[in-house]
N, CA, C and O atoms as a printed pandas DataFrame, in Angstrom:
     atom_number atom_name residue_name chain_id  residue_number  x_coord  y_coord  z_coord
0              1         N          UNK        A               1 -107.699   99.339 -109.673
1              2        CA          UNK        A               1 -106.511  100.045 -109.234
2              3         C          UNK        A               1 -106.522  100.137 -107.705
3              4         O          UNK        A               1 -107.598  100.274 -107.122
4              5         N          UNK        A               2 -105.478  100.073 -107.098
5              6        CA          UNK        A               2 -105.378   99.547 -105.470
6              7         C          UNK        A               2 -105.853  101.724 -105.186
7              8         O          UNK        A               2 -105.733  102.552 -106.089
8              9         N          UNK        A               3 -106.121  101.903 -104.391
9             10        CA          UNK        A               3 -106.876  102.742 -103.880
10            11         C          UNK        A               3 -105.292  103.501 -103.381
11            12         O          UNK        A               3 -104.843  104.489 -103.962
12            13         N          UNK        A               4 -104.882  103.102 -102.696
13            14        CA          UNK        A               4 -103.638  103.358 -102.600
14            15         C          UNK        A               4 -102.369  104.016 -103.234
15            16         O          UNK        A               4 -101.358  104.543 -102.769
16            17         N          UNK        A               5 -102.779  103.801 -104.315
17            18        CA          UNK        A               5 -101.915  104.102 -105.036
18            19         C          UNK        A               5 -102.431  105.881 -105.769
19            20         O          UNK        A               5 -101.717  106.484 -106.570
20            21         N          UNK        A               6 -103.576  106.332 -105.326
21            22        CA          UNK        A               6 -104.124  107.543 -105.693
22            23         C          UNK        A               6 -103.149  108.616 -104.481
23            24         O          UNK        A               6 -102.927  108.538 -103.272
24            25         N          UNK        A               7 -102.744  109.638 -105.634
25            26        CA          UNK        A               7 -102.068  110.671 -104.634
26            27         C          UNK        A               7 -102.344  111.279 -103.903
27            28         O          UNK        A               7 -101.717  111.676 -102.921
28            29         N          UNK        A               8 -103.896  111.579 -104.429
29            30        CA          UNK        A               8 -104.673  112.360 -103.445
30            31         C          UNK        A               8 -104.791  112.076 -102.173
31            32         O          UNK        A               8 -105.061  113.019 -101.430
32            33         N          UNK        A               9 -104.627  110.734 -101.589
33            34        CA          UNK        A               9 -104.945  110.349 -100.155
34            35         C          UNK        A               9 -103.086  110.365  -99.638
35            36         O          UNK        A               9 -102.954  110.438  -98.416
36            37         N          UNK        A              10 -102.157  110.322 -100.201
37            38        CA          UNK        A              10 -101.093  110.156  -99.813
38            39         C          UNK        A              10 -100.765  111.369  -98.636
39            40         O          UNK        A              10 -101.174  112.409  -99.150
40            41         N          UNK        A              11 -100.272  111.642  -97.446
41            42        CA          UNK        A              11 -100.449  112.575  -96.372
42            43         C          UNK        A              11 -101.720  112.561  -96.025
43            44         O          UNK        A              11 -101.595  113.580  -95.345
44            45         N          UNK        A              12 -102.570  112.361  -95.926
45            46        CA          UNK        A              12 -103.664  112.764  -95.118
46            47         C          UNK        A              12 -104.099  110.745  -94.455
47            48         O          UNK        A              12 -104.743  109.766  -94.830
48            49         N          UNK        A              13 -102.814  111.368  -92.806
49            50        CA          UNK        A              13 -103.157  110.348  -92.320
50            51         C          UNK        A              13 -104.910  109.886  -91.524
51            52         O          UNK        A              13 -105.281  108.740  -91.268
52            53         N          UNK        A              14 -105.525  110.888  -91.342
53            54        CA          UNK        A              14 -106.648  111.120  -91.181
54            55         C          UNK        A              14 -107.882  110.130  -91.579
55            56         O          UNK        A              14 -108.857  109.714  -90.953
56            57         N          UNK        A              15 -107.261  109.890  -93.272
57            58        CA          UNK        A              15 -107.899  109.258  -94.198
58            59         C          UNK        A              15 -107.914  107.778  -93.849
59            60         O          UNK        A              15 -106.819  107.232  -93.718
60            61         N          UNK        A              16 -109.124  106.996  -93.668
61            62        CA          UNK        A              16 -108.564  105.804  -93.074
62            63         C          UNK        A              16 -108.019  104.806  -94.889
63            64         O          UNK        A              16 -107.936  103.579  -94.948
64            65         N          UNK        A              17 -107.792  105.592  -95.894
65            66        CA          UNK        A              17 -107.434  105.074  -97.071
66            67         C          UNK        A              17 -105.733  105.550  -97.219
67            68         O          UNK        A              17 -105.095  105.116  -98.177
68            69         N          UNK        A              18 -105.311  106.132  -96.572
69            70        CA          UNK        A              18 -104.373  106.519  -96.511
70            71         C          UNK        A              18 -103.304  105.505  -96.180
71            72         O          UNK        A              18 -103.464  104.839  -95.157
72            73         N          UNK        A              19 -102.063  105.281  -97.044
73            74        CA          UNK        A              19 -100.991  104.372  -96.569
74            75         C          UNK        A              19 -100.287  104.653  -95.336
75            76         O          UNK        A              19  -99.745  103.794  -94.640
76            77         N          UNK        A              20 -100.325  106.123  -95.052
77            78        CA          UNK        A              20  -99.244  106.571  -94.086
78            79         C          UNK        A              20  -99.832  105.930  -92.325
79            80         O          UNK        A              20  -99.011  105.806  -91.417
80            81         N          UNK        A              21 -101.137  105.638  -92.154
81            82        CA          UNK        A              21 -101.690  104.937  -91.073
82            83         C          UNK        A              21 -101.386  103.444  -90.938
83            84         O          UNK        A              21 -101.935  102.882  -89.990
84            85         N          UNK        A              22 -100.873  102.967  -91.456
85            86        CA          UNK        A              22 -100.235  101.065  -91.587
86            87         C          UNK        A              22  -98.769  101.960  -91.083
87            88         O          UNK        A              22  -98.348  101.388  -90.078
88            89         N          UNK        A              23  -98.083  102.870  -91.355
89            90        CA          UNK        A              23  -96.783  103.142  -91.095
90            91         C          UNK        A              23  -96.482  104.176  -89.400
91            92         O          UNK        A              23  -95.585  104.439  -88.600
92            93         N          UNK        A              24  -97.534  104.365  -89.585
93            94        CA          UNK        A              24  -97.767  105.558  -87.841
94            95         C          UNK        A              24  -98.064  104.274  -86.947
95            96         O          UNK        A              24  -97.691  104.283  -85.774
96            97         N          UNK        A              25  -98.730  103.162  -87.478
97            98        CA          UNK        A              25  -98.970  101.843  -86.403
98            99         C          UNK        A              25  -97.490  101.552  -86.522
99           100         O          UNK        A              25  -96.800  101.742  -85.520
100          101         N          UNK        A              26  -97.076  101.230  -87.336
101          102        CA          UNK        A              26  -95.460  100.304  -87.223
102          103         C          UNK        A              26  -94.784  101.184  -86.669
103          104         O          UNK        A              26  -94.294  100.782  -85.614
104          105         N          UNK        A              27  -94.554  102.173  -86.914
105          106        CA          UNK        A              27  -93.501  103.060  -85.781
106          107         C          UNK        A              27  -93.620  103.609  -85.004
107          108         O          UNK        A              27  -92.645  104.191  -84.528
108          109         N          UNK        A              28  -95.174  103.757  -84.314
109          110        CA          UNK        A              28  -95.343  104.099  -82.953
110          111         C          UNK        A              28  -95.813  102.343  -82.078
111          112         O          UNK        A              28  -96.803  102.613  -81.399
112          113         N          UNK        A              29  -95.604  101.406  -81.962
113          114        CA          UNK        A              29  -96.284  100.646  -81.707
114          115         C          UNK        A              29  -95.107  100.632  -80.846
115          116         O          UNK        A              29  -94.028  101.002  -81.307
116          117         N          UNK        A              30  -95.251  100.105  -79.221
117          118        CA          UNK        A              30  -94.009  100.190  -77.927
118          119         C          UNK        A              30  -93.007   99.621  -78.557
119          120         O          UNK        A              30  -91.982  100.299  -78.614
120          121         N          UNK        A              31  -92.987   98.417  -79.127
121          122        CA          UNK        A              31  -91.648   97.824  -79.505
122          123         C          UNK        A              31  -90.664   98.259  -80.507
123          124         O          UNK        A              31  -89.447   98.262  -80.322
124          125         N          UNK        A              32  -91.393   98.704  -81.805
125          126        CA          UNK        A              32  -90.917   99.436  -82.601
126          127         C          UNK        A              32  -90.041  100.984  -81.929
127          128         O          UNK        A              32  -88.868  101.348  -82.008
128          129         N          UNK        A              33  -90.998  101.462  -81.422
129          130        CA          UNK        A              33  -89.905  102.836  -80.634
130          131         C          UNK        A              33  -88.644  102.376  -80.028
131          132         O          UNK        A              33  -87.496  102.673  -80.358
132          133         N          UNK        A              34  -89.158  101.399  -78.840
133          134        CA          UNK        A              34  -87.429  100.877  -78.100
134          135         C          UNK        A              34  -86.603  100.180  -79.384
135          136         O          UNK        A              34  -85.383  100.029  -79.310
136          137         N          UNK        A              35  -87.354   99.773  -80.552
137          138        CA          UNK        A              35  -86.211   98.885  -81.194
138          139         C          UNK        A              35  -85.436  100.067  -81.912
139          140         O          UNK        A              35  -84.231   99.876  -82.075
140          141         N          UNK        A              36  -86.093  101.536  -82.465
141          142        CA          UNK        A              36  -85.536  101.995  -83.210
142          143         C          UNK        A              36  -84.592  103.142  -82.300
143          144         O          UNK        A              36  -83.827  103.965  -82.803
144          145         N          UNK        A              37  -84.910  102.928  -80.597
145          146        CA          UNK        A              37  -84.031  103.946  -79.952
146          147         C          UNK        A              37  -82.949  103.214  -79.675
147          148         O          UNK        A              37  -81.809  103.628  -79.881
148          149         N          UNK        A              38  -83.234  102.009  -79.161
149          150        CA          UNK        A              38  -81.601  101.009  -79.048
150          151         C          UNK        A              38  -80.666  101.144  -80.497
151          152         O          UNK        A              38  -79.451  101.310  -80.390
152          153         N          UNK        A              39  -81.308  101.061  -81.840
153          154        CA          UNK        A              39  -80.433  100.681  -83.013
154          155         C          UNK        A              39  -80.269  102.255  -82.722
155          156         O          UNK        A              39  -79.044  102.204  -82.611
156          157         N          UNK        A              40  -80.522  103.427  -82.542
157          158        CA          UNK        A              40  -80.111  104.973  -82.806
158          159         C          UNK        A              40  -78.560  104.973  -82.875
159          160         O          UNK        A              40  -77.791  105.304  -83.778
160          161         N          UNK        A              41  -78.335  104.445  -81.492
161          162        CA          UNK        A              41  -77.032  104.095  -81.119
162          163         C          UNK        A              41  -75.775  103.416  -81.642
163          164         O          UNK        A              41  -74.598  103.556  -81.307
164          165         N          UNK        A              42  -76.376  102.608  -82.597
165          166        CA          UNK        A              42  -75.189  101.567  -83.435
166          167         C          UNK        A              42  -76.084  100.862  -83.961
167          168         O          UNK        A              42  -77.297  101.065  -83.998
168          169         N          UNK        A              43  -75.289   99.752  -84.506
169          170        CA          UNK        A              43  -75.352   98.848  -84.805
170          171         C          UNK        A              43  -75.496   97.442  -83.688
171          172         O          UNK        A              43  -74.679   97.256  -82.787
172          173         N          UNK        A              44  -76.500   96.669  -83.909
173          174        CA          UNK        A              44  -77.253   95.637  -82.641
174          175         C          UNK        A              44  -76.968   94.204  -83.459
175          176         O          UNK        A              44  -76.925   94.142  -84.687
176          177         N          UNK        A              45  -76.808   93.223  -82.689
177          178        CA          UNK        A              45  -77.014   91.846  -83.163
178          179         C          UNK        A              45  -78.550   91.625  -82.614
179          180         O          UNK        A              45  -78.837   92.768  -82.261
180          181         N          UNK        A              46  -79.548   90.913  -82.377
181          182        CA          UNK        A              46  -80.860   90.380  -81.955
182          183         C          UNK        A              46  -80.989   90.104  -80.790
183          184         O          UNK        A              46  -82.025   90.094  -80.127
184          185         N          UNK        A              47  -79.499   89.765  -80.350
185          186        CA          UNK        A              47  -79.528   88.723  -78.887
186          187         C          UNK        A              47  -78.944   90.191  -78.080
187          188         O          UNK        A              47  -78.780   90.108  -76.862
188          189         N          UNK        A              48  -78.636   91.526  -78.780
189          190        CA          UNK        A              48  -78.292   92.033  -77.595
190          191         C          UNK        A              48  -79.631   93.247  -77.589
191          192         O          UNK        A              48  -80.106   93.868  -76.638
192          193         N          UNK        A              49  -79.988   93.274  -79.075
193          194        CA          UNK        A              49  -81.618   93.800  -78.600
194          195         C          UNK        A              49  -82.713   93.419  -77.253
195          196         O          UNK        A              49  -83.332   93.884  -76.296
196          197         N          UNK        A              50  -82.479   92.531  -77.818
197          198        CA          UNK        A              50  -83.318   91.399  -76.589
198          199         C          UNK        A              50  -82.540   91.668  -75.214
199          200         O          UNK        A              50  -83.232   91.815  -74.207
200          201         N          UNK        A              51  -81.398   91.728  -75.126
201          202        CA          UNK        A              51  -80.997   91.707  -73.624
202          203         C          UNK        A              51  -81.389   93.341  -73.437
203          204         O          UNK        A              51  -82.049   93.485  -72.408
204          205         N          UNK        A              52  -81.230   94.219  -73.936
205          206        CA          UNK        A              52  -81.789   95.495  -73.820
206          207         C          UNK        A              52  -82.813   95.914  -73.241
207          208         O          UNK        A              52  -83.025   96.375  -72.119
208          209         N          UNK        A              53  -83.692   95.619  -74.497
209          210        CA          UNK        A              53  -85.252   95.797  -74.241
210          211         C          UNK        A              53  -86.404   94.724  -73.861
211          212         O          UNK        A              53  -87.118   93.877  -74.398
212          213         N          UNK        A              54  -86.050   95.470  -72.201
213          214        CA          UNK        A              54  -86.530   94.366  -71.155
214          215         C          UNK        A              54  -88.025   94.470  -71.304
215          216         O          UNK        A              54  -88.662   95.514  -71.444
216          217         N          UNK        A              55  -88.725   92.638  -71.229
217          218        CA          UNK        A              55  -90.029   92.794  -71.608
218          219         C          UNK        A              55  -90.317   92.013  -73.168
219          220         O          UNK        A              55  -91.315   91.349  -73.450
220          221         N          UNK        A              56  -89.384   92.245  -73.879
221          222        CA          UNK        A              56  -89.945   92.058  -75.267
222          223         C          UNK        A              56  -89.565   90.438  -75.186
223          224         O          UNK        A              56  -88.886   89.928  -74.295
224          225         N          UNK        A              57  -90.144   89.764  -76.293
225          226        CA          UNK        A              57  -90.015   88.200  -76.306
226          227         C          UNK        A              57  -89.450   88.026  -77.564
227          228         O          UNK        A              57  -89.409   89.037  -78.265
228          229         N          UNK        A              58  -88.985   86.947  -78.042
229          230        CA          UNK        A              58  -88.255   86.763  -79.094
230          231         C          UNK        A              58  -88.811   86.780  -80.653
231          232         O          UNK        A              58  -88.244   87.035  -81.715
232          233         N          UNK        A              59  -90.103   86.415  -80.341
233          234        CA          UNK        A              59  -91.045   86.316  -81.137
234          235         C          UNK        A              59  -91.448   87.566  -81.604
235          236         O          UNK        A              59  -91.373   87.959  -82.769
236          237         N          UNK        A              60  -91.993   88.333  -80.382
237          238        CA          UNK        A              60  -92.415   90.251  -80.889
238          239         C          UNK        A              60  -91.272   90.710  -81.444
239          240         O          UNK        A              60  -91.467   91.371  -82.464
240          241         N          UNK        A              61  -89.737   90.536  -80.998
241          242        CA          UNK        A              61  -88.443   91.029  -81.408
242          243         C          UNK        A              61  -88.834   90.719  -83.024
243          244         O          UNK        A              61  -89.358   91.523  -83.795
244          245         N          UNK        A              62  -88.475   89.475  -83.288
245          246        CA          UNK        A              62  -88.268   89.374  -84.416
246          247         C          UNK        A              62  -89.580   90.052  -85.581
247          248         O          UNK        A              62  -89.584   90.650  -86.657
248          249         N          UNK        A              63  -90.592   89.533  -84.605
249          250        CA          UNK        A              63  -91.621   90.474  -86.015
250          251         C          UNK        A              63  -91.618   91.854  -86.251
251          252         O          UNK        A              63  -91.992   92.412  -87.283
252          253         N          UNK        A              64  -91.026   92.547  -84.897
253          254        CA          UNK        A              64  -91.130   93.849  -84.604
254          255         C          UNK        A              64  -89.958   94.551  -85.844
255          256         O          UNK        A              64  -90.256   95.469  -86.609
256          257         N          UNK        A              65  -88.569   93.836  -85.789
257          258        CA          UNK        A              65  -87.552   93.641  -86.942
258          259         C          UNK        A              65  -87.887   93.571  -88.097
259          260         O          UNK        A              65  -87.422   94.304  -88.970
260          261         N          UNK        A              66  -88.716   92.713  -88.284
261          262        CA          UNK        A              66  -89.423   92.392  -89.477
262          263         C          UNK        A              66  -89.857   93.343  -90.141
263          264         O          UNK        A              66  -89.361   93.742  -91.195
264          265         N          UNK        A              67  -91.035   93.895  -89.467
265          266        CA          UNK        A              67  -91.885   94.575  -89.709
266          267         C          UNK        A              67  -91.193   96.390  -89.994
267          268         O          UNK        A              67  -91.822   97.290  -90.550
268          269         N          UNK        A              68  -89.934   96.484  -89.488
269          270        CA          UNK        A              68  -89.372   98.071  -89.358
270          271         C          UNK        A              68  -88.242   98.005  -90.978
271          272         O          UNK        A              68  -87.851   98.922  -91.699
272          273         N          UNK        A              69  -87.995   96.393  -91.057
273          274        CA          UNK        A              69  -86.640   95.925  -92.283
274          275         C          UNK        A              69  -88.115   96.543  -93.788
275          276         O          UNK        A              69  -88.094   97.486  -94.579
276          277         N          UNK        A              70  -88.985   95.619  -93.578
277          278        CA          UNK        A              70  -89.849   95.782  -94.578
278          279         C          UNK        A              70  -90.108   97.009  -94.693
279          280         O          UNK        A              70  -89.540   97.357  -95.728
280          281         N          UNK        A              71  -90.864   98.265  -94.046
281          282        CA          UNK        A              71  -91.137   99.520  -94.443
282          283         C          UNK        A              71  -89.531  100.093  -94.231
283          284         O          UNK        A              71  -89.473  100.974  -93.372
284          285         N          UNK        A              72  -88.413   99.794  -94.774
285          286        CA          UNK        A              72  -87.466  100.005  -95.172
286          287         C          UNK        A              72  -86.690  101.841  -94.008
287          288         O          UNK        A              72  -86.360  103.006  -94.230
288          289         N          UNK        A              73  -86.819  100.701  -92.655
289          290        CA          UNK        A              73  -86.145  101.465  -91.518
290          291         C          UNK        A              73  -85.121  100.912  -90.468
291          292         O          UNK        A              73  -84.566  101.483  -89.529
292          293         N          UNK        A              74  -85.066  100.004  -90.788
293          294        CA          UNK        A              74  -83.712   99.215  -90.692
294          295         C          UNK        A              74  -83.645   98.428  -91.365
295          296         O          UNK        A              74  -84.561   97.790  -91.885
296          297         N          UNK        A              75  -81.960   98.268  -91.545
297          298        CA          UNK        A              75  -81.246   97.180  -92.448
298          299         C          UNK        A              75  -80.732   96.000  -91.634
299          300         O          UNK        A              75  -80.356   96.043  -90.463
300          301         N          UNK        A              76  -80.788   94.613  -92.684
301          302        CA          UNK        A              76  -80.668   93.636  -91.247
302          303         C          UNK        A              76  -79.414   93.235  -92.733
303          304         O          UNK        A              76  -79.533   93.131  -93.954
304          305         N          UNK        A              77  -78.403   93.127  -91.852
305          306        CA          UNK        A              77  -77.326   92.379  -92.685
306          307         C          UNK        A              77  -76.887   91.106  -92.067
307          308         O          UNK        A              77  -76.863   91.120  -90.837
308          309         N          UNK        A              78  -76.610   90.246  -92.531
309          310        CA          UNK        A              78  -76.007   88.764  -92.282
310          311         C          UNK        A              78  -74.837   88.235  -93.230
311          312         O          UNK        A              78  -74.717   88.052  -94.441
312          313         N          UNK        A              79  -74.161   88.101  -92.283
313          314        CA          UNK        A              79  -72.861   87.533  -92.568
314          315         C          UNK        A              79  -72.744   86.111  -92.576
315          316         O          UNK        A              79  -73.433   85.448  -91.801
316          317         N          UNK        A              80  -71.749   85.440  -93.563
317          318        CA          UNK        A              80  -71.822   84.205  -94.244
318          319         C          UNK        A              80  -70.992   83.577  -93.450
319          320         O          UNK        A              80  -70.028   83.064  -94.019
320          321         N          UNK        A              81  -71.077   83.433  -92.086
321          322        CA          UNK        A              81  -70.274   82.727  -90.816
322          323         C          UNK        A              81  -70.912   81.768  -90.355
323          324         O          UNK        A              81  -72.108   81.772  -90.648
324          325         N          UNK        A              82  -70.431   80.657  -89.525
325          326        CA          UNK        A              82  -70.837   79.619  -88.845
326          327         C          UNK        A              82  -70.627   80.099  -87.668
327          328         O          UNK        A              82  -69.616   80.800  -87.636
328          329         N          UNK        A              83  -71.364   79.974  -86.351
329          330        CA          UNK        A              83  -72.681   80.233  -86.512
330          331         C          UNK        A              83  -73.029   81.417  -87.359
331          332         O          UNK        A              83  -72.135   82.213  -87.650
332          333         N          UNK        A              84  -74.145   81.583  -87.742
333          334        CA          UNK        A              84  -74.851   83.204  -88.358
334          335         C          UNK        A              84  -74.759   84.130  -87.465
335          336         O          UNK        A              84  -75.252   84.228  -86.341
336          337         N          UNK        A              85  -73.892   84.991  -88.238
337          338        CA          UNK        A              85  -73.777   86.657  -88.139
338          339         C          UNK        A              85  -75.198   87.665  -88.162
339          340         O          UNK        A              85  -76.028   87.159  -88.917
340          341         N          UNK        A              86  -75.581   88.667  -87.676
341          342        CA          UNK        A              86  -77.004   88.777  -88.290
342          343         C          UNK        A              86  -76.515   90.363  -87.601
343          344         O          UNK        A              86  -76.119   90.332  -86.436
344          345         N          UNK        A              87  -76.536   91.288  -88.092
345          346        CA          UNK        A              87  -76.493   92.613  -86.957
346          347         C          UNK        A              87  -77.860   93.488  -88.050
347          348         O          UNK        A              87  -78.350   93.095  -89.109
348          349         N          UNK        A              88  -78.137   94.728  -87.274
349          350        CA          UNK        A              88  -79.645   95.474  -87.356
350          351         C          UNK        A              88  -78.804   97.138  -87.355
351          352         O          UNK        A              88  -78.042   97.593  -86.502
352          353         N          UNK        A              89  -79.146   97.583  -88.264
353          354        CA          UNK        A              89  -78.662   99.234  -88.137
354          355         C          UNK        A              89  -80.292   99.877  -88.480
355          356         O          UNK        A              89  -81.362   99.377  -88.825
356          357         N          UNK        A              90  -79.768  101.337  -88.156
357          358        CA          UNK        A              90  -80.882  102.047  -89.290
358          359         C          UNK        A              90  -80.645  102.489  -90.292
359          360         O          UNK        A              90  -79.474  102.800  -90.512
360          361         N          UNK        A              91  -81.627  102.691  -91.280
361          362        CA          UNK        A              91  -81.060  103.563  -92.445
362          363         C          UNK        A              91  -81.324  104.511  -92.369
363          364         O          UNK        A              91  -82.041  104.730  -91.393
364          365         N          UNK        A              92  -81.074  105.427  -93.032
365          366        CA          UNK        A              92  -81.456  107.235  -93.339
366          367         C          UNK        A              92  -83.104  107.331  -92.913
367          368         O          UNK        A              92  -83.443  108.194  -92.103
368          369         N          UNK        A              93  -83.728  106.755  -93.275
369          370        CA          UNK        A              93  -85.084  106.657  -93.328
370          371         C          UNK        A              93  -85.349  106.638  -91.704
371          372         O          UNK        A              93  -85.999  107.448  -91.043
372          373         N          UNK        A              94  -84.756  105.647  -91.335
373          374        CA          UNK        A              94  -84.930  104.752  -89.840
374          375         C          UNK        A              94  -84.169  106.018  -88.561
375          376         O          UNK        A              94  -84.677  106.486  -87.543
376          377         N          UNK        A              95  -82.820  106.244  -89.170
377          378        CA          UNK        A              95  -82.406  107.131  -88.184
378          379         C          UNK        A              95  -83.478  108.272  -87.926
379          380         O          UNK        A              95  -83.779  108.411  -86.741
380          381         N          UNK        A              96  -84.274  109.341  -89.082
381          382        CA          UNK        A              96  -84.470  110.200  -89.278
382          383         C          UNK        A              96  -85.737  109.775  -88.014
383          384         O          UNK        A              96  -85.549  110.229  -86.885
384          385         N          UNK        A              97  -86.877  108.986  -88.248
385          386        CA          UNK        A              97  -87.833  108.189  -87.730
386          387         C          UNK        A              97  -87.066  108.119  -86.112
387          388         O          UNK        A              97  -87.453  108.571  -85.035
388          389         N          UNK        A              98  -86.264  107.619  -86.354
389          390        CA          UNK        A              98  -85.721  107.188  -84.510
390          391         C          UNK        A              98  -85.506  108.694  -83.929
391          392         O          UNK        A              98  -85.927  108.954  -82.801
392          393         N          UNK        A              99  -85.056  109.369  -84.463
393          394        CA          UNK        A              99  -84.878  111.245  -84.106
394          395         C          UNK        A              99  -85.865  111.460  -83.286
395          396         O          UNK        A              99  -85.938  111.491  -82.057
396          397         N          UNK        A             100  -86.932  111.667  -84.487
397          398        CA          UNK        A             100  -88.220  112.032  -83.695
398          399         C          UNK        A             100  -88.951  111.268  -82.475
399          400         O          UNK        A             100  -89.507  111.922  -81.593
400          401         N          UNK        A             101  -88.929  109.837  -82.460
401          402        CA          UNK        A             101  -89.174  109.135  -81.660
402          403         C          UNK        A             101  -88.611  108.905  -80.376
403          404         O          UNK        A             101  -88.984  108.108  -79.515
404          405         N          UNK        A             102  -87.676  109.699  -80.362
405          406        CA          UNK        A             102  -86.357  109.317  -79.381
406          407         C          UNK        A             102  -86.668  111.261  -78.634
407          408         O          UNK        A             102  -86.336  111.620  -77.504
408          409         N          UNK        A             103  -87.263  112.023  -79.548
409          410        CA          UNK        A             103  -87.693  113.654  -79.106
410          411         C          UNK        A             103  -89.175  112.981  -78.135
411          412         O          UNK        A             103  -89.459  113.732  -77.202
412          413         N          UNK        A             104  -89.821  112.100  -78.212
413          414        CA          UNK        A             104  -90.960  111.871  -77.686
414          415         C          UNK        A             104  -90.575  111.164  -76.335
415          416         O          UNK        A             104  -91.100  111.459  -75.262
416          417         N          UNK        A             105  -89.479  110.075  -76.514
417          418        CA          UNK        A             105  -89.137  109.607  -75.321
418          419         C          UNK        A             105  -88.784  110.161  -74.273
419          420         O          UNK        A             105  -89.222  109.912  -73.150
420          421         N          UNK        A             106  -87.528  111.378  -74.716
421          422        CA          UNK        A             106  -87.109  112.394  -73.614
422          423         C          UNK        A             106  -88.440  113.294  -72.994
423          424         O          UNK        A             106  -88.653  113.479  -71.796
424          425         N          UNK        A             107  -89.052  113.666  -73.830
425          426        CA          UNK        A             107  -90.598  114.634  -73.550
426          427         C          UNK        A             107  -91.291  114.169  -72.131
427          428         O          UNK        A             107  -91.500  114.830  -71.114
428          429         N          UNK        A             108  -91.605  112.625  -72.468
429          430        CA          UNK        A             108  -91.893  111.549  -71.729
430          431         C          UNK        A             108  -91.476  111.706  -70.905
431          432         O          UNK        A             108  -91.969  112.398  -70.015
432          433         N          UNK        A             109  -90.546  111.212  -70.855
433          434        CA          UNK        A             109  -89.389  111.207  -69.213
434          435         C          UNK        A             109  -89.288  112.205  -68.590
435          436         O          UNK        A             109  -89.448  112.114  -67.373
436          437         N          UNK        A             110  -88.922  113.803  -69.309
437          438        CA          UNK        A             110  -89.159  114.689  -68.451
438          439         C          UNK        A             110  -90.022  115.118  -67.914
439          440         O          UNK        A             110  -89.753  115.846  -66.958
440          441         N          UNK        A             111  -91.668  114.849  -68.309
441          442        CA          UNK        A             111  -92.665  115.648  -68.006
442          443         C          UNK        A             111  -93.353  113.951  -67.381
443          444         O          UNK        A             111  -94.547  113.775  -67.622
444          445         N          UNK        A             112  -92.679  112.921  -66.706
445          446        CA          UNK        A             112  -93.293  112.435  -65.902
446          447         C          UNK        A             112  -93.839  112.152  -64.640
447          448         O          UNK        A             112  -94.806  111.425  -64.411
448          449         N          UNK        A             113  -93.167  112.761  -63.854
449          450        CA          UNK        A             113  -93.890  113.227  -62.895
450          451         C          UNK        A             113  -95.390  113.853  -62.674
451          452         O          UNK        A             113  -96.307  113.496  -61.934
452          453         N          UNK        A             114  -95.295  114.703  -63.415
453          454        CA          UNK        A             114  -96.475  115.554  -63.776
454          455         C          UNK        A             114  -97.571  114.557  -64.837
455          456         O          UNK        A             114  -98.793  114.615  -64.700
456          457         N          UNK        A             115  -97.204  114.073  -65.405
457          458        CA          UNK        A             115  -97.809  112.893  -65.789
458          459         C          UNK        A             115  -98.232  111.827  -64.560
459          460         O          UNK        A             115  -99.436  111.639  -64.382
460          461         N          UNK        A             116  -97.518  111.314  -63.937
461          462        CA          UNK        A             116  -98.089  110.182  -62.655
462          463         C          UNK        A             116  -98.992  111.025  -61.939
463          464         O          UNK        A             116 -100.142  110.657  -61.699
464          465         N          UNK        A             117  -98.511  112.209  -61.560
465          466        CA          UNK        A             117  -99.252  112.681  -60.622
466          467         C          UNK        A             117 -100.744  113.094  -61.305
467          468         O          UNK        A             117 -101.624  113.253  -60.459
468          469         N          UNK        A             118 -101.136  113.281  -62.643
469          470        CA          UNK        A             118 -102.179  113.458  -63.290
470          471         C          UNK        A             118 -103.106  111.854  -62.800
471          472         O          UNK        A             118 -104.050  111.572  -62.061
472          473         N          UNK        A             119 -102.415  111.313  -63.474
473          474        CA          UNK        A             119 -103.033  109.647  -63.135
474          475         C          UNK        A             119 -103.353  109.395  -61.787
475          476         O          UNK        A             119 -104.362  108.771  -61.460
476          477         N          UNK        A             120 -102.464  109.895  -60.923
477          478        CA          UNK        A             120 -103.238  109.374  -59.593
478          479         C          UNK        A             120 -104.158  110.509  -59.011
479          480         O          UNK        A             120 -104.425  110.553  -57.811
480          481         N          UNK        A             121 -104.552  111.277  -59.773
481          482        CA          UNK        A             121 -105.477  112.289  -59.107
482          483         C          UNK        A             121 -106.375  111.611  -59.437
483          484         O          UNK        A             121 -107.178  111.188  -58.606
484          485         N          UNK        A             122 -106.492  111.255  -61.130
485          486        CA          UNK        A             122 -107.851  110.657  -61.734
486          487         C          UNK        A             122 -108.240  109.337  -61.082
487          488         O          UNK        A             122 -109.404  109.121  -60.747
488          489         N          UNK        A             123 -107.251  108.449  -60.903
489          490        CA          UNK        A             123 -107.373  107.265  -60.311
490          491         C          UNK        A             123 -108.323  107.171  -58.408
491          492         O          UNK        A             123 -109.145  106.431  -57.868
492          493         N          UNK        A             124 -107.698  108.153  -58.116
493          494        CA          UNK        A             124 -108.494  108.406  -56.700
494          495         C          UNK        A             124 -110.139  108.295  -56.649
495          496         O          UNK        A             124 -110.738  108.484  -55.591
């Protein structure tokens, strides 16, 4: 029986048997956050993700997509057009996830200063 599948470890990310640690990597990992704060906003095609979130390559994009469609936090729909249609939302799951993630970003931003200035004390 997959180990996994015991309830007892279910929440206790702690546990390195725990499923919820494969899912705290996928949605805290840098790309995953910007992908799920850009989709917060609407609905994205790939090519305007990418023009967005400066830095990322097409390759991390797409696995990063991949990887957020599969643990079922965005929906990738495609339309039966020449060329292919392809747009990226979130779902309930994904919005709820982007909330919180998007409470960490602002945190971030506001308390950076005080953050740099920590780093360059230590750095000295």
């Amino acid at each position: 029986m997959n180990t996994y599948a015991h309830s007892d470890l279910l929440g206790q990310v702690l546990s390195s048997e725990c499923p919820s640690r494969e899912i705290l990597e996928h949605l805290t990992s840098k790309w995953s956050v910007l992908v799920l704060s850009c989709l917060s906003d609407g609905v994205h095609r790939f090519s305007e993700l990418k023009q967005r979130i400066e830095g990322v390559s097409e390759k991390m994009l797409a696995q990063t997509l991949k990887t957020l469609e599969k643990d079922g936090f965005i929906l990738r729909t495609v339309y039966p057009v020449v060329p292919p249609k392809v747009e990226y939302q979130l779902t309930v799951l994904g919005s709820n996830a982007a909330m919180k993630l998007n409470e960490l970003i602002h945190w971030i931003e506001r308390n950076l200063p005080e953050i740099l200035e920590s780093k360059a004390l230590i750095t000295r």
